[in-house]
TIGUGU-909638 format. One record per residue: residue in three letters; z, x, y of N, C-alpha, C in turn. Coordinates in steps of 0.05 Angstrom, whole numbers, plus 32768, in hexadecimal, padded with zeros to 4 digits. Example, Ala and Ser with C-alpha at 12.3 -4.5 7.8 and 13.67 -1.06 7.14 Angstrom:
BEGIN
Ala809C81087F8E809C80F67FA6809C81087FBE Ser808E81017FD3808F81117FEB809D81028001 
This chain:
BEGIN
Unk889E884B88668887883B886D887888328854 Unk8870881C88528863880D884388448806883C Unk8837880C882E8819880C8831881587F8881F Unk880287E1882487F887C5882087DA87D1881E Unk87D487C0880187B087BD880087AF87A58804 Unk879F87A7881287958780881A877587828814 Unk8775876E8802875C877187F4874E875087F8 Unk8735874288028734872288038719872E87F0 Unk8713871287E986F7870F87C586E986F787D7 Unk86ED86E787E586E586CA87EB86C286DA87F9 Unk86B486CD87E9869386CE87F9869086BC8815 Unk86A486BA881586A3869E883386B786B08840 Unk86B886B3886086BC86BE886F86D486AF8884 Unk86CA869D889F86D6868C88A686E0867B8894 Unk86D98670888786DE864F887A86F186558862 Unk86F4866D886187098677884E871F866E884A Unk872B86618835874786618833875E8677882C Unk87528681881C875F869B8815875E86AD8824 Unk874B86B18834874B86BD884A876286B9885F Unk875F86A588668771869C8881878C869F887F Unk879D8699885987B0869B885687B186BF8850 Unk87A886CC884387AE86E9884887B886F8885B Unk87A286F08871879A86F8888687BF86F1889D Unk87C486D7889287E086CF889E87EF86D88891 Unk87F786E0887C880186F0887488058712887D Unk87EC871D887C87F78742888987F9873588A9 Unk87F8872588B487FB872588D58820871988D6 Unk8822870F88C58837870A88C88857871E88BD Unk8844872588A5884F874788928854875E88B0 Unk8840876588C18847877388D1884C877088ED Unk8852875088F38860874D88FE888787568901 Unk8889875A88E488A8876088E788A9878488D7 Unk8892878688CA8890879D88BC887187B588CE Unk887187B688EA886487C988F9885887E388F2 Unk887387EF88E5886F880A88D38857880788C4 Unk885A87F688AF884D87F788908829880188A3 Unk8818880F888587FD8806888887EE87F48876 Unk87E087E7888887CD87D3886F87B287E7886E Unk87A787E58850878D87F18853878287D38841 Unk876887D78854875887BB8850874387B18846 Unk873B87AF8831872287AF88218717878F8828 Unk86F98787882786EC876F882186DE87798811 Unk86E4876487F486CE876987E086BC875187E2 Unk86C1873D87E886B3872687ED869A872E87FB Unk86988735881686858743881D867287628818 Unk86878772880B8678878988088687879387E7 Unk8679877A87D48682878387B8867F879487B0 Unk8688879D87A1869587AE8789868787A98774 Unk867487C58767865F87C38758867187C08737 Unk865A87B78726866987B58709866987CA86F9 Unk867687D186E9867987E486DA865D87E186C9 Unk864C87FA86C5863987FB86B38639880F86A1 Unk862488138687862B882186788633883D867D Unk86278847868E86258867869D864A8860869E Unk8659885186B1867A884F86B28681884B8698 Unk867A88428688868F8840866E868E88598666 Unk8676886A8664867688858655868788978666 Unk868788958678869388A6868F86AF889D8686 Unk86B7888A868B86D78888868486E6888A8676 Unk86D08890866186E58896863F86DF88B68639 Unk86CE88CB864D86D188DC864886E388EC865A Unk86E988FE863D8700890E865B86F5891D866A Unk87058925868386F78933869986E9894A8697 Unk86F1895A868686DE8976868086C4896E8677 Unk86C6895C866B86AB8956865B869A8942866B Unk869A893A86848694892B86948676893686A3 Unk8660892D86A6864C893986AF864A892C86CE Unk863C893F86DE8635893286F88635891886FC Unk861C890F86F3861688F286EF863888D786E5 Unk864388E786D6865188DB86C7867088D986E1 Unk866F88F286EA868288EA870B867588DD871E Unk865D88D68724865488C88738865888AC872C Unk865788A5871286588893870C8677887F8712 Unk8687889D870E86A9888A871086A78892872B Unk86A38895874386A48895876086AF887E8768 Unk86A7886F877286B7885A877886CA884D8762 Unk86CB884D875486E8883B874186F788548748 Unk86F5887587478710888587508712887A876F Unk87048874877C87128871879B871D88538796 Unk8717883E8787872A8828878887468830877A Unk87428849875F875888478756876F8854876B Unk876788668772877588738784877E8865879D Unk8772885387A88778884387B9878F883287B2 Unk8793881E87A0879D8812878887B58822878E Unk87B5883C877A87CF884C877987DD8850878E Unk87CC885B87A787E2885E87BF87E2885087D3 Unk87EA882D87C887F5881D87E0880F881487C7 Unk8828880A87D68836880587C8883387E687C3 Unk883287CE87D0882A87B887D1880B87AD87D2 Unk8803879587BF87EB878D87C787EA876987D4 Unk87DC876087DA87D0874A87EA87B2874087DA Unk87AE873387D08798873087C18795871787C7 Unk8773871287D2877086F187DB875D86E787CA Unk875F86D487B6874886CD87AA873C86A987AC Unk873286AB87AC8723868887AC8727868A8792 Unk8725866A8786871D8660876E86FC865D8763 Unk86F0866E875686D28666874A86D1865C8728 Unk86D18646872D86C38645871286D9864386F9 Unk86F5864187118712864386FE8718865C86F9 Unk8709867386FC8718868C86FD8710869F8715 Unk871786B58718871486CA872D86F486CC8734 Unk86EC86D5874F86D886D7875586CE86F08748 Unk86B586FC874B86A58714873286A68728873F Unk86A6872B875F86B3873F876886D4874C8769 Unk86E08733875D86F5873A875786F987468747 Unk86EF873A872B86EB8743870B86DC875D8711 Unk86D08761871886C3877D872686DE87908728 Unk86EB8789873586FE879B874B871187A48731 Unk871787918721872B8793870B871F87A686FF Unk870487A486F286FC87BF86E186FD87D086E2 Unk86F887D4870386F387E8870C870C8802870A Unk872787EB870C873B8801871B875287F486F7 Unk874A87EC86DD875887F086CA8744880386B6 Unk8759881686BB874C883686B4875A884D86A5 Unk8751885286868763885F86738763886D8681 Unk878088828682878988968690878D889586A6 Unk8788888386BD8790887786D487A5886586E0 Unk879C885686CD87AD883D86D087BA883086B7 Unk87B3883F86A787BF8831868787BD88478671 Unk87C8884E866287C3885C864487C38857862F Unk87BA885E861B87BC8859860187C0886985EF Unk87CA886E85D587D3887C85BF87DA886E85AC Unk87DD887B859487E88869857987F588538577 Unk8806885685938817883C85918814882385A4 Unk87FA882785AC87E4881685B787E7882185DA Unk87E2880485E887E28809860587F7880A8619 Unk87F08817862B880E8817863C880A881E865F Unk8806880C866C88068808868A8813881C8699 Unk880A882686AB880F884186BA8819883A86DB Unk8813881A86E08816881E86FF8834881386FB Unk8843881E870B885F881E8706886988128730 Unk887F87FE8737888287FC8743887D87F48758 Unk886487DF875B884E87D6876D885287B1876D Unk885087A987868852878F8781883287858783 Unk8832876C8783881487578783881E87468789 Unk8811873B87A48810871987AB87EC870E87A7 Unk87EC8701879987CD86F6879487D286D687AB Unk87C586D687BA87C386BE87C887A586B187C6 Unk87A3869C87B3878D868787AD8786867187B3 Unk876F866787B88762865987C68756864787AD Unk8760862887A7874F86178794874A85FD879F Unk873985EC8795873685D9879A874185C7878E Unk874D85C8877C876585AB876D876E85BF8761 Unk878885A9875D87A385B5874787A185B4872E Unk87B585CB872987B385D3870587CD85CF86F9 Unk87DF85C5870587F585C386FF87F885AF86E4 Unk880E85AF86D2880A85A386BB8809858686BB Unk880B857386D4880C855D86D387EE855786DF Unk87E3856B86EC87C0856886F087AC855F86D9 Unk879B855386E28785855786C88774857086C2 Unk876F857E86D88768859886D5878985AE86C6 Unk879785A186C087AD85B886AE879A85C6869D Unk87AA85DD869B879F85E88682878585F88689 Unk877A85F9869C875D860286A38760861686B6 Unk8774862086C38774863B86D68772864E86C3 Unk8759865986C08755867686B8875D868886CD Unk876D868686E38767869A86F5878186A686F3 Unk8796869E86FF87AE86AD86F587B786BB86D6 Unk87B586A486C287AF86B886AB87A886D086AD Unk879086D686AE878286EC86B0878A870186CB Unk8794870186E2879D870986E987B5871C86E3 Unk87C3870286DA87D7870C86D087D3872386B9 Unk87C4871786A587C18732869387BA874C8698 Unk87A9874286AD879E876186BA87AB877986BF Unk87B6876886D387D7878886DC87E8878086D3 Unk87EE876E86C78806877386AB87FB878F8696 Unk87EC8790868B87DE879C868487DB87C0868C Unk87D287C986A287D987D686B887FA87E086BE Unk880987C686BD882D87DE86BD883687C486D3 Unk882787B486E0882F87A586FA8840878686F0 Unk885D878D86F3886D877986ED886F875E8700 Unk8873876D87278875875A87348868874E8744 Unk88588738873788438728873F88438716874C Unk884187028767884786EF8772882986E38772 Unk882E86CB8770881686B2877A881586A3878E Unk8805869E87A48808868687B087F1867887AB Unk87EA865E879F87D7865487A487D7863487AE Unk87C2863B87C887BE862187D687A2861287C6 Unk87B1860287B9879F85E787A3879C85D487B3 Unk878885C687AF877F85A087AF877585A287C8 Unk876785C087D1875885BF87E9873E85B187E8 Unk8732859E87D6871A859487D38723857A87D5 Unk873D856B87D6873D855087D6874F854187E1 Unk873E85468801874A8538881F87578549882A Unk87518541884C876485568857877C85588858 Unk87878535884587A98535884687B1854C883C Unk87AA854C882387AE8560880A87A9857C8813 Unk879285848820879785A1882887A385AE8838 Unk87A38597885087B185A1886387D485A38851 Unk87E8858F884687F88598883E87FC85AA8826 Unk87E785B3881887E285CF880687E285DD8815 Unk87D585E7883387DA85FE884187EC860B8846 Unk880585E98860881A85F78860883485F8884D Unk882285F48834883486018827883A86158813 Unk8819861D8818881A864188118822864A8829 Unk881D86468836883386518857884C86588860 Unk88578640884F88768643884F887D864E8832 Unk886D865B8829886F866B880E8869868F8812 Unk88558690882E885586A9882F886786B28843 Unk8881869A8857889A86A4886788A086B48851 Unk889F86A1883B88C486A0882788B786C18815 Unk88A486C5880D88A086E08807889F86F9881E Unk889886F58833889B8702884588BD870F884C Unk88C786F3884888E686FC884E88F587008833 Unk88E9870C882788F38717880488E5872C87F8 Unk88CF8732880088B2874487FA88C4876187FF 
C-alpha cells in the first residue's frame, strides 16, 4: 500500500486551477489504486507559519541541549517533517505568484528542509537524506515560459523547486504545468486538457 501527500498552496478555493487538476488527479490515482492512502493537507487555507528566530536556534541545536521553549518551537516543522517522511509519493499543487511559489509554500519548504532530518552536513559539505520518494508538482500559470515565449527565462518557480528537494535526496520529480490560463478561453481550455492528458500518462507510469 501506498501513501500519497497531497498538499494544494492556491489561496483561491473553487476557481482554482491547481486545485481542480490535483484534485483529478488522486480521484483518478484511486480510482485504479483503492488500497493506497492519501493524507491531505491545505496550506492555502490554513498556512504554515514561517520559521522565526526562536526555529533557527532550535534547529541547530542538538537535542539534549534543546530547552522547552526551543521544542515547542520545532512542533510543527517535526509533524510536517514526519509527515513528509512517511508517505511514499507526493502531489503538490501550486499556482503561479509573482513567477515563483506561493509563501505558504516557501513556508512549507523551510519548514520540512531540516539538518539532521532531511539533509546533512560534514567536511565534505551537504548531503540529502530523503531517499526514494517521488514528486508530481502540478502548476497553475497564466502565460508561458517556454523558450520561444517572451516571458522565457522568468519561471523562478521550478528552478527553485527543483533545488529544494534536489537538495533534500529527491531525484524523481515530475511537473505538470497548465500555462496561458490568462489569455482566452481558447488557450486555457486547451492548456487544461492537456495537463489532463499528462496526468493519464503519469498515472499509467507513476
Amino acid at each position: 500500500m501506498t501513501r500519497i501527500l497531497q498538499i494544494d498552496s492556491s489561496a483561491r478555493v473553487k476557481r482554482s486551477k491547481s486545485r481542480i487538476l490535483s484534485h483529478e488527479f488522486i480521484n483518478a490515482w484511486k480510482a485504479s489504486h483503492s488500497e493506497d492512502t492519501i493524507v491531505y493537507r491545505d496550506i492555502g487555507q490554513n498556512p504554515i507559519p514561517h520559521i522565526t528566530e526562536a526555529w533557527i536556534a532550535a534547529d541547530f541545536s542538538p537535542p539534549e541541549a534543546q530547552t522547552p521553549e526551543m521544542i515547542t518551537a520545532l512542533q510543527i516543522s517535526n509533524e510536517l517533517v514526519d509527515e513528509f517522511l512517511s508517505c511514499d509519493r507526493c502531489v503538490f499543487s501550486l499556482p503561479m505568484y509573482n513567477f515563483g511559489v506561493p509563501s505558504v509554500f516557501k513556508a512549507y519548504i523551510d519548514q520540512i528542509v531540516r539538518v539532521n532530518r532531511t539533509f546533512s552536513v560534514d567536511e565534505s559539505g551537504f548531503k540529502g537524506l530523503v531517499q526514494d520518494k517521488k514528486i508530481l508538482f502540478i502548476t497553475a500559470r497564466g502565460v508561458g515560459y517556454a523558450s520561444n515565449s517572451p516571458y522565457a527565462g522568468w519561471d523562478c518557480q521550478e528552478p527553485q523547486l527543483r533545488a529544494a528537494f534536489n537538495f533534500i535526496g529527491v531525484e524523481d520529480l515530475q511537473f505538470i504545468h497548465a500555462e496561458n490560463l490568462d489569455l482566452g478561453d481558447e488557450m486555457r481550455e486547451r492548456s487544461l486538457t492537456e495537463a489532463r492528458e499528462k496526468i493519464q500518462q503519469i498515472i499509467a507510469n507513476w
